[in-house]
C-alpha positions as CSV (number, residue, x, y, z in Angstrom):
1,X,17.7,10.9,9.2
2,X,19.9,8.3,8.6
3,X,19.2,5.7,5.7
4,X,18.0,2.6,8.1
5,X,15.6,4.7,9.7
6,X,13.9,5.8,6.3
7,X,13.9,2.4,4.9
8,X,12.3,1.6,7.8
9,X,9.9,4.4,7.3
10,X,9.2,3.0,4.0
11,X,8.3,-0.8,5.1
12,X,6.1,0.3,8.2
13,X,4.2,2.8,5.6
14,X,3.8,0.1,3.1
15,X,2.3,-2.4,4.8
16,X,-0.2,-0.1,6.5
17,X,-1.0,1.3,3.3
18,X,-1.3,-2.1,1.6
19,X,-3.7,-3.5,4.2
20,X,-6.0,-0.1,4.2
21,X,-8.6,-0.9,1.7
22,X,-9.5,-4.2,3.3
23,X,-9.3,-3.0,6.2
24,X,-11.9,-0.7,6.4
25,X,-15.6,0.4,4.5
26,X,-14.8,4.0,3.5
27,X,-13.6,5.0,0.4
28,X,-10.1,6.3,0.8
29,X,-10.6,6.5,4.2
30,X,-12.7,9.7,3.8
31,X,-15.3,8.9,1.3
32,X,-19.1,8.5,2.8
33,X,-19.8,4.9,4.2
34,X,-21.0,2.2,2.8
35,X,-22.4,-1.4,3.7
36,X,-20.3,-2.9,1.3
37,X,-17.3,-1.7,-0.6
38,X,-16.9,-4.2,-4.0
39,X,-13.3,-6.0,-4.3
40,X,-12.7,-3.4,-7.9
41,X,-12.8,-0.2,-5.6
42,X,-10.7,-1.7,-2.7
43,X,-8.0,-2.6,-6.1
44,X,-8.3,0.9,-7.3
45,X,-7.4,2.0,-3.6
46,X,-4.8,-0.7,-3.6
47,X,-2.9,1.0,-6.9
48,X,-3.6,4.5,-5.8
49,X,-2.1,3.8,-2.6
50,X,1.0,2.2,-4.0
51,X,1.6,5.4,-6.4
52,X,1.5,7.5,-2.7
53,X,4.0,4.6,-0.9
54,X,6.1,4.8,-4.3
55,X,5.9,9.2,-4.1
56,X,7.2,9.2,-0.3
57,X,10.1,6.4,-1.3
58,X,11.1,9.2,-4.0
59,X,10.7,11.7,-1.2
60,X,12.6,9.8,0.9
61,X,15.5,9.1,-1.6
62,X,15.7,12.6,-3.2
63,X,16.4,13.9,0.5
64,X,19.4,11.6,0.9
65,X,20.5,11.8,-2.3
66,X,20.8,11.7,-6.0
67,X,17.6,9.7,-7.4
68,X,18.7,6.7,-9.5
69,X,16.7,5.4,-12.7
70,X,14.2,3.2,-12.6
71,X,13.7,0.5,-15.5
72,X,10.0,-1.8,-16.0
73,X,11.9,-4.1,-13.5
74,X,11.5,-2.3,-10.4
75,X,7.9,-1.4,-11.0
76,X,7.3,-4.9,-11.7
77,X,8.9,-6.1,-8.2
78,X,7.5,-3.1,-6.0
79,X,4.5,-3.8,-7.2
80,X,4.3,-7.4,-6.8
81,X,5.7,-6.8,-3.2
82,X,3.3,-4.7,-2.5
83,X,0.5,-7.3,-3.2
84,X,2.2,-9.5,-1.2
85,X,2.1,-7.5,1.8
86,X,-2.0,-6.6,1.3
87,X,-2.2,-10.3,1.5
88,X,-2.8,-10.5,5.4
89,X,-5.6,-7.8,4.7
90,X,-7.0,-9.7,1.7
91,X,-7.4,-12.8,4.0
92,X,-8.9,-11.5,6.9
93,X,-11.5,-9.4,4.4
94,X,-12.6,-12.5,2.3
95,X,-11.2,-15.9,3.2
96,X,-11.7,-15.8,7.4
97,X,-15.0,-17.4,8.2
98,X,-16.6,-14.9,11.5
99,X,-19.2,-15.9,13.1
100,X,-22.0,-14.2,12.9
């Protein structure tokens, strides 16, 4: 597996992963379904799922390699990135008016 392809890998899962609470009314995708799902559990999921994301990059990197340290800093930016890419998600959830 060569190093584009993984990073790759890594963006695709992200974004999926980012866009899965709102995109759906299960809990974790397996929990029982409900009519509505409140915007705290779909955050919980959002975190939960960015700890996963974050576990398969450290896969990921620990298979081609030596695992570099991590300072606050890179938390800080993964994490912000990955709100940004549940944005879509977010939108589509709450801010698109559907007709009824």
């Amino acid at each position: 597996m060569t190093s584009s392809w993984a990073i790759g890998l890594l963006i695709a899962l992200a974004v999926l992963a980012a866009n899965l609470p709102f995109a759906n009314q299960r809990v974790l995708l397996v929990g029982p379904f409900r009519s509505t799902k409140s915007l705290a559990i779909r955050l919980a999921e959002l975190v939960l799922l960015y700890f996963v994301v974050g576990a398969v990059g450290l896969a990921l990197e620990n298979h081609a390699g030596q695992i570099a340290p991590q300072g606050w800093e890179f938390y800080a930016i993964t994490g912000t990135m990955f709100l940004t890419l549940a944005f879509p998600g977010f939108v589509y959830r709450y801010l698109m008016h559907r007709k009824h």
